[in-house]
TORDOLUM-33137 format. One record per atom (N, C-alpha, C, O): x, y, z. Coordinates in steps of 0.001 Angstrom, whole numbers, padded with zeros to 6 digits, always signed. Layout:
XYZ ...
//
This chain:
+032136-000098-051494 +031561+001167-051896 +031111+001082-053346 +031854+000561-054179 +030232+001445-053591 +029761+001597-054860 +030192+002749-055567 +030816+003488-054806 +030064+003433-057341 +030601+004274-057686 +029999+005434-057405 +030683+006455-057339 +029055+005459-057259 +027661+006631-057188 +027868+006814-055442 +027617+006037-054520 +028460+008253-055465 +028657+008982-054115 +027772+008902-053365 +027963+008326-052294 +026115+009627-053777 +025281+010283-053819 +024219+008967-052672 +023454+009041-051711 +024833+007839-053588 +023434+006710-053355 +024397+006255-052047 +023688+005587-051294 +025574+006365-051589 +026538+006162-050475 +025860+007489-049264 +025783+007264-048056 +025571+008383-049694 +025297+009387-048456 +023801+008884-047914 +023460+008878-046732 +023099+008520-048894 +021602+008245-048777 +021476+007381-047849 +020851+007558-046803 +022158+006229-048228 +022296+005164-047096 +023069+004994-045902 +022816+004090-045105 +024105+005911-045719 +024415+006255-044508 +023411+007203-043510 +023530+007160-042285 +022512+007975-044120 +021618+008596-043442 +020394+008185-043072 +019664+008648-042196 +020151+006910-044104 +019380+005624-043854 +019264+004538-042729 +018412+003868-042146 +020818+004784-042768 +020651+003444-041555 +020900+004503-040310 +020539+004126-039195 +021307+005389-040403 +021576+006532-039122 +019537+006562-038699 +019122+006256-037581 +018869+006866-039530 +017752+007242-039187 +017005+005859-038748 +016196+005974-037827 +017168+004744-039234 +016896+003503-038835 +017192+003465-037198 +016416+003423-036243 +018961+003505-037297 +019357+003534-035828 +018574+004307-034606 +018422+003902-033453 +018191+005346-035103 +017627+007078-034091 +015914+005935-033815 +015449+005656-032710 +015258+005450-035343 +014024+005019-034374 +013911+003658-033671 +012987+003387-032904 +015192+002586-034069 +015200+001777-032707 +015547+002403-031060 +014935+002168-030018 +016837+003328-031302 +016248+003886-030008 +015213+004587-029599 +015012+004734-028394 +014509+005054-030411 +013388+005947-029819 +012176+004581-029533 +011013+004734-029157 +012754+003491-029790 +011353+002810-029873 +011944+002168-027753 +011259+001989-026746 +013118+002068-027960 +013361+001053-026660 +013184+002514-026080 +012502+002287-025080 +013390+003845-026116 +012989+004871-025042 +011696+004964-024588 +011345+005470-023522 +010717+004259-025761 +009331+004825-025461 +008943+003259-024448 +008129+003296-023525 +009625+002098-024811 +009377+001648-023925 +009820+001558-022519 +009039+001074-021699 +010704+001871-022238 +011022+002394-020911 +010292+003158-020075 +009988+002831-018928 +009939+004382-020725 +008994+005239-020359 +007631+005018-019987 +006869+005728-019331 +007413+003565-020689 +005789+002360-020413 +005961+001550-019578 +005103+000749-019209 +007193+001638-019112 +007215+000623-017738 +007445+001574-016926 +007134+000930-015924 +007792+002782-016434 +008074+003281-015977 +006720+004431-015278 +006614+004893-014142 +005893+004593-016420 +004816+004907-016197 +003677+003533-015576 +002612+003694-014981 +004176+002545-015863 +003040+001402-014952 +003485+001788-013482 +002896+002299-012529 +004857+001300-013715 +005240+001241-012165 +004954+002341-011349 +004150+002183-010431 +005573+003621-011564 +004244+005009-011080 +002878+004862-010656 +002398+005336-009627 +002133+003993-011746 +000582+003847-011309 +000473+002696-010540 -000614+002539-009983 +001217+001962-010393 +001405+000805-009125 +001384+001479-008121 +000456+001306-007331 +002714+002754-007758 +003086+002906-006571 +002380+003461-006524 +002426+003420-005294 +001301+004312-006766 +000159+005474-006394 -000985+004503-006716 -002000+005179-006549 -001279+003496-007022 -002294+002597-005918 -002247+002219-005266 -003289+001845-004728 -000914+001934-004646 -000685+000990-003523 -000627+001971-002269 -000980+001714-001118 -000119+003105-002747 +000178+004515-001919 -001773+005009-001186 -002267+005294-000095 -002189+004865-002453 -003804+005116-002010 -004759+004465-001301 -005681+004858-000587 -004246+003072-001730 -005084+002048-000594 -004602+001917+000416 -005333+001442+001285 -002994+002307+000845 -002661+002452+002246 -003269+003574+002924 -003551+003397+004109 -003537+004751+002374 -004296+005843+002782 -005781+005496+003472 -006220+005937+004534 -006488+004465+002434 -007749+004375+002625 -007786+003689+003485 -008745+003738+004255 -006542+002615+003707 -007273+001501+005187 -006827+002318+006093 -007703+002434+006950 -005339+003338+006501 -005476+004267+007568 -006615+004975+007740 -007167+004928+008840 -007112+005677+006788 -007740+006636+007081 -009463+005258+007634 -010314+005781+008354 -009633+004157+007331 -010887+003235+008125 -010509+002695+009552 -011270+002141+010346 -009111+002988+009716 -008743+002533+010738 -008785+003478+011709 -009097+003223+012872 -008517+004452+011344 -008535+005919+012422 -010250+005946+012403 -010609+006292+013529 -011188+005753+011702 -012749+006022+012343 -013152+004862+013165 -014156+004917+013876 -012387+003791+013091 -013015+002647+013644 -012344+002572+014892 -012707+001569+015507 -011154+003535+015752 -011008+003596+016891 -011587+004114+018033 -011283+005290+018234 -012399+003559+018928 -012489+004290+020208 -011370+004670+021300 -010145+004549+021296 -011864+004945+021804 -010964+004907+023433 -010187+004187+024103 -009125+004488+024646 -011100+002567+024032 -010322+001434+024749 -009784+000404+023431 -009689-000815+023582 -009529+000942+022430 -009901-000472+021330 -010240-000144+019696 -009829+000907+019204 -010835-000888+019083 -011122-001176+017819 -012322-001146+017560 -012653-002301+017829 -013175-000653+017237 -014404-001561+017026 -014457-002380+015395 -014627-002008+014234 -014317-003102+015786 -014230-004395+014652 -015053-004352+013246 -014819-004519+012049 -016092-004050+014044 -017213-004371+012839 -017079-002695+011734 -017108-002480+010522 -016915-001724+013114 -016948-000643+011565 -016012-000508+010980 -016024+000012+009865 -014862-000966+011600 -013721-001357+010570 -014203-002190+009263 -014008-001643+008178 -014674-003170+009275 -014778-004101+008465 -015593-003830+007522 -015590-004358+006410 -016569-002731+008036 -017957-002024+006834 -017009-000968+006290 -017258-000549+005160 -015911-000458+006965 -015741+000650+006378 -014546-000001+005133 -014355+000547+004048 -013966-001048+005520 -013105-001322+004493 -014037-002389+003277 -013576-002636+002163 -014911-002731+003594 -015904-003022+002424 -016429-002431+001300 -016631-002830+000153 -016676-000971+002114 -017565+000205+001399 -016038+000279+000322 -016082+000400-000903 -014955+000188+001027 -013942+000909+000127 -013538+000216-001347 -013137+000571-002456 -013922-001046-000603 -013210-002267-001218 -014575-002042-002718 -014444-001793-003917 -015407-002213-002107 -016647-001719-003778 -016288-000625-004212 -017025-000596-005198 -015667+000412-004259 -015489+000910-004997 -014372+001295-005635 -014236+002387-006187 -013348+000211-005568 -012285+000342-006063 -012625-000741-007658 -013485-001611-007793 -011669-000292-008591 -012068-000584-009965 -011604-002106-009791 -011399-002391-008611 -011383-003204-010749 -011415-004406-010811 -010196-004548-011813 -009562-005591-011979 -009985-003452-012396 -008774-003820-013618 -007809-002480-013363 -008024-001517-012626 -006571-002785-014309 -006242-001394-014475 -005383-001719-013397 -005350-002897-013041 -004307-000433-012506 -003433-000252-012066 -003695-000139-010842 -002894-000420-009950 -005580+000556-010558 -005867+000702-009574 -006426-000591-008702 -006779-000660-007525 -006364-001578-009742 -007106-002987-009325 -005750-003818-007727 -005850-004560-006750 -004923-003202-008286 -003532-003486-007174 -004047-003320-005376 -003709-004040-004436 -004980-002083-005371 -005717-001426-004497 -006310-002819-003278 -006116-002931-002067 -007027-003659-004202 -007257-005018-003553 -006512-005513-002383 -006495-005222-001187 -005945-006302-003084 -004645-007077-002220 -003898-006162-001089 -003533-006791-000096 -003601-004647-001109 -003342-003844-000224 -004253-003584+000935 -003731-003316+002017 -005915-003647+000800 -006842-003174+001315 -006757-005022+002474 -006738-005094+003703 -006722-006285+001387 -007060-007435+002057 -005759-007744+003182 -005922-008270+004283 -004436-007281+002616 -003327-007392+003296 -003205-006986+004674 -003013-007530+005761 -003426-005573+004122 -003945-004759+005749 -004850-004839+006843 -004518-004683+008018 -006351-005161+006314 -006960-005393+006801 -006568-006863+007489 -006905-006954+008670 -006082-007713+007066 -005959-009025+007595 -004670-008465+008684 -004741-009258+009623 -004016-007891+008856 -002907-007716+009307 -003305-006977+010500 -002821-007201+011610 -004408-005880+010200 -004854-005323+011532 -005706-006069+012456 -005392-006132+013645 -006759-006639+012011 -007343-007982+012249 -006896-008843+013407 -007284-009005+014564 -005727-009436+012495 -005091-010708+012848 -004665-010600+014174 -004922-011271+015174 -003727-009293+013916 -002530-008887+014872 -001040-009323+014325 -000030-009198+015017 -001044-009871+012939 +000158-010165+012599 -000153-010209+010637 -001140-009812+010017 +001177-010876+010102 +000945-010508+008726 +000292-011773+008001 +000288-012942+008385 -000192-011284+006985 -001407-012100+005820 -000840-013206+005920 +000360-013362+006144 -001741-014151+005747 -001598-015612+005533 -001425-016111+003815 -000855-017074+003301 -002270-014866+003198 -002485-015527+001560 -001181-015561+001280 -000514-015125+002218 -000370-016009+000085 +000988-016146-000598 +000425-015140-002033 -000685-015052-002558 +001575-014561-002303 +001766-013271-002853 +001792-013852-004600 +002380-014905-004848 +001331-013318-005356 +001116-013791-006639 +002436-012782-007526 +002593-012902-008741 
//
């Protein structure tokens, strides 16, 4: 301890306030992964929507029809963004589609 009280309170409230913004710094990052992962699951949530919802127009009566499946998940596939959270959208749209396709699950290996 030093003799000077004064310069003892300063620095206890110093390193207290030091302490308060390392946690606020590991809170804010939490909250940045936490917010990716959100925008993961609500792309992945959306492109499952979009290949149901190409799959329900591309049914007839007896069957599939193949091909408007395949225009309709094209059309979708252009207009989904290329970066970003929504870029996830991809691999969901190719997964599925290969899976409805196929009759069984994707062949690609998962990155």
């Amino acid at each position: 301890m030093t003799k000077n009280p004064v310069h003892d309170i300063d620095t206890k409230y110093i390193r207290q306030i030091q302490q308060q913004n390392i946690q606020l710094a590991v809170l804010r990052a939490e909250l940045d992964t936490a917010e990716q992962a959100r925008a993961a699951a609500e792309a992945r949530a959306e492109a499952t929507n979009k290949l149901f919802d190409a799959l329900l127009t591309s049914l007839r009566p007896y069957g599939l029809r193949r091909r408007r499946f395949l225009f309709a998940i094209r059309r979708i596939a252009a207009a989904v963004p290329d970066h970003g959270p929504a870029a996830l959208q991809h691999a969901v749209l190719f997964d599925g589609s290969n899976r409805i396709l196929k009759g069984g699950p994707a062949e690609r290996p998962r990155v």
